[in-house]
C-alpha positions in Angstrom: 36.7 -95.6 -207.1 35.3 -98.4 -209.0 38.2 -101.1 -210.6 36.9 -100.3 -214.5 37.9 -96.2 -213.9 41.0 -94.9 -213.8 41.8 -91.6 -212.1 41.3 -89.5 -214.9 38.1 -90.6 -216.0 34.6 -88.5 -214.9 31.3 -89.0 -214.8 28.8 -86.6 -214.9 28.2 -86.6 -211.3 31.8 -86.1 -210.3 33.6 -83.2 -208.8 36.4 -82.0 -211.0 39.2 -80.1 -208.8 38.0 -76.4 -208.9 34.7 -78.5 -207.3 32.3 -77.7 -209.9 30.5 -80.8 -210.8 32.2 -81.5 -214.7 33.7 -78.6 -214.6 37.2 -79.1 -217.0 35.3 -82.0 -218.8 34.5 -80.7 -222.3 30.8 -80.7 -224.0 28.8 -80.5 -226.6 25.4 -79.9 -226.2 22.4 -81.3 -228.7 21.8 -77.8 -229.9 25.5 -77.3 -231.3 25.1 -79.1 -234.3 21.7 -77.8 -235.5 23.1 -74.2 -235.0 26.3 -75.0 -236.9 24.0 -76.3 -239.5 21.8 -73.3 -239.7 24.4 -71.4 -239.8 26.2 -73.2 -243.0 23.1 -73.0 -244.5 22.2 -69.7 -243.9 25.2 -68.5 -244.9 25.3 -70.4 -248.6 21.5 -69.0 -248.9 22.9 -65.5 -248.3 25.7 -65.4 -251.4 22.9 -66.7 -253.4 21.1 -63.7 -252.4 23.7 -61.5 -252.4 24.1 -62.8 -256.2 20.3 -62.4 -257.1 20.6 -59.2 -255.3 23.2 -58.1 -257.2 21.6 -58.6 -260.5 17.9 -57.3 -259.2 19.9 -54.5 -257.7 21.4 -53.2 -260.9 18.5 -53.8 -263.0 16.5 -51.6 -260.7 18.9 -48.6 -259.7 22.7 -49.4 -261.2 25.5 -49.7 -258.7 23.5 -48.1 -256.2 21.4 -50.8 -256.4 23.7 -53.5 -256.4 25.1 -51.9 -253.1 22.3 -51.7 -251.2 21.3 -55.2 -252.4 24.7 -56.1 -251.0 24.4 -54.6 -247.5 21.2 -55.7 -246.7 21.6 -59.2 -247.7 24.6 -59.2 -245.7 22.8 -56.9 -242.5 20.5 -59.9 -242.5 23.3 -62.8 -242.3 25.3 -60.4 -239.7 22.0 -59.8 -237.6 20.9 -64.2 -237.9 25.0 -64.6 -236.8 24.7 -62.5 -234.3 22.0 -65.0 -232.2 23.3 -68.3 -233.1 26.7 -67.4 -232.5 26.1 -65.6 -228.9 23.7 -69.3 -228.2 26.9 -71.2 -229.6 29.6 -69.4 -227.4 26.9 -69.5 -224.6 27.0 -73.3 -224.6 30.7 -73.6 -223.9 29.6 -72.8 -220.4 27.6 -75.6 -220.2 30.0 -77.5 -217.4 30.2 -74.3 -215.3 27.5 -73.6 -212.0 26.5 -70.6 -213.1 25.3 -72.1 -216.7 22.0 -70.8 -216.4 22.9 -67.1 -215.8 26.0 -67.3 -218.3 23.4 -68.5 -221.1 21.0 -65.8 -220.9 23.8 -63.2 -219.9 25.5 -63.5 -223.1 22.1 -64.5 -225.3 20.3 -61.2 -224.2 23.5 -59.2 -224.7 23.7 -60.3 -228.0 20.1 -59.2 -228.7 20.7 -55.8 -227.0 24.1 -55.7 -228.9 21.9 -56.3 -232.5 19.2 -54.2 -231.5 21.5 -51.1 -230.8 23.7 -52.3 -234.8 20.5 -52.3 -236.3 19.8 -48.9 -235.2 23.0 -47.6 -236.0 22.9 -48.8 -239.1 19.6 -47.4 -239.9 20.9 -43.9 -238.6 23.9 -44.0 -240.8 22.9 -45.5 -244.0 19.5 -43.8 -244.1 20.7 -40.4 -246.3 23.5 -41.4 -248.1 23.3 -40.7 -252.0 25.1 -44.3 -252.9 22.2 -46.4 -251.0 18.8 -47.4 -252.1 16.5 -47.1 -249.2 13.8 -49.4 -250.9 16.2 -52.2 -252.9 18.2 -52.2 -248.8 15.1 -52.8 -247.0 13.5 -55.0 -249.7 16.5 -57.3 -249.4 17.2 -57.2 -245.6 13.3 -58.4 -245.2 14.1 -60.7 -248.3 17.0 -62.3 -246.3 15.3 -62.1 -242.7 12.7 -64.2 -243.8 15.2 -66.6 -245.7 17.1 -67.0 -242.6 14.1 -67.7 -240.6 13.0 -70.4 -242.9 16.0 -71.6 -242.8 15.8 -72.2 -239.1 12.3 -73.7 -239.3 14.0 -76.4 -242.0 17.1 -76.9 -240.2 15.2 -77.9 -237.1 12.4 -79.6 -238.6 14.5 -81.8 -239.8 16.9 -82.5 -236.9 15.7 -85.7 -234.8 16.7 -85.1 -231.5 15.0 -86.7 -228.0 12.5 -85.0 -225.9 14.7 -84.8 -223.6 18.7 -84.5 -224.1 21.6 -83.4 -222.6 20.8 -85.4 -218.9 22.7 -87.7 -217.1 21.1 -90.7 -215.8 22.3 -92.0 -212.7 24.6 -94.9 -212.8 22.5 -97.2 -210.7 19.3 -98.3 -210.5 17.2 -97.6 -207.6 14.5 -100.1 -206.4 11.1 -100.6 -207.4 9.5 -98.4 -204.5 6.4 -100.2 -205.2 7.6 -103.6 -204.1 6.2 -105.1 -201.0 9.0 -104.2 -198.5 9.7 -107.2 -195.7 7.7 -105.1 -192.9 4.6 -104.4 -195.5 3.3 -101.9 -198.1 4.7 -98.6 -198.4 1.1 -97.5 -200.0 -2.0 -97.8 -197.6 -4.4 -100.8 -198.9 -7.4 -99.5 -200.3 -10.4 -100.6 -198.1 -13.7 -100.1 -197.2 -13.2 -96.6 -196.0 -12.2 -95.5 -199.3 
């Protein structure tokens, strides 16, 4: 162990004791913030709309209005929480082996899991007397689109490197393209080329 490290300490590379490599060692991953931030966002932009829904919702069909303004507003935040929340839990396994299939594991559960709610919800909320099917679906396309805006801001405007999350390796390797003391390590171009 190098004298500036002290037993505790890890690098990237190391073993931790259950022998994954990091394993133990939390981290946060580039894409954390920007879905915390979409998230925020989309969730101040969905009161607003549950607000303007509110007032458009009783102006075209009373309470019934306002209620369905309401629930698909709020369907729309649910469904957008749904995905960034399964990607934010999924990157707590970041450290683990098995990362890769964790990731997807829980991301495509999570789509299955809203795919299966939205249908539910459909089923159930598609007779009842205190729901407008036409002031519901015009606000749960109204906030879809909102959230996905939303996402196209939030990441438009997050400056992160082409390529993130790496570890470089702690020393440098050689130039292979130095002359090495018994000759090239390319062949010489020559008249046979």
């Amino acid at each position: 162990m190098p004298a500036d490290r002290t037993p505790g300490d890890r690098t990237p590379g190391d073993r931790a004791p259950g022998g994954a490599p990091g394993a133990g060692a939390p981290v946060t991953l580039s894409s954390t913030p920007v879905l915390v931030r979409s998230l925020k966002l989309a969730a101040l932009l969905t009161v607003v709309l549950i607000v303007v829904g509110g007032v458009v919702g009783y102006a075209v069909d009373g309470w019934v209005g306002v209620t369905s303004a309401v629930i698909g507003a709020a369907m729309s935040f649910v469904f957008l929480g749904i995905t960034a929340g399964s990607i934010l839990v999924a990157n707590r396994s970041y450290s683990s082996p098995l990362f890769t299939v964790t990731f997807f594991a829980i991301v495509l559960g999570s789509w299955i899991l809203k795919f299966v709610l939205f249908i539910v919800a459909a089923l159930l909320l598609r007779d009842q007397p205190w729901i407008d099917k036409f002031v519901l679906f015009g606000f749960l396309i109204i906030g879809v689109v909102l959230t996905l805006v939303v996402d196209v801001v939030v990441v438009a405007r997050t400056r992160l490197p082409y390529v993130s999350d790496v570890a470089l390796p702690q020393q440098v390797l050689p130039n292979v393209e130095k002359r090495a003391e018994n000759g090239s390590n390319r062949p010489e171009s020559g008249e046979h080329d």
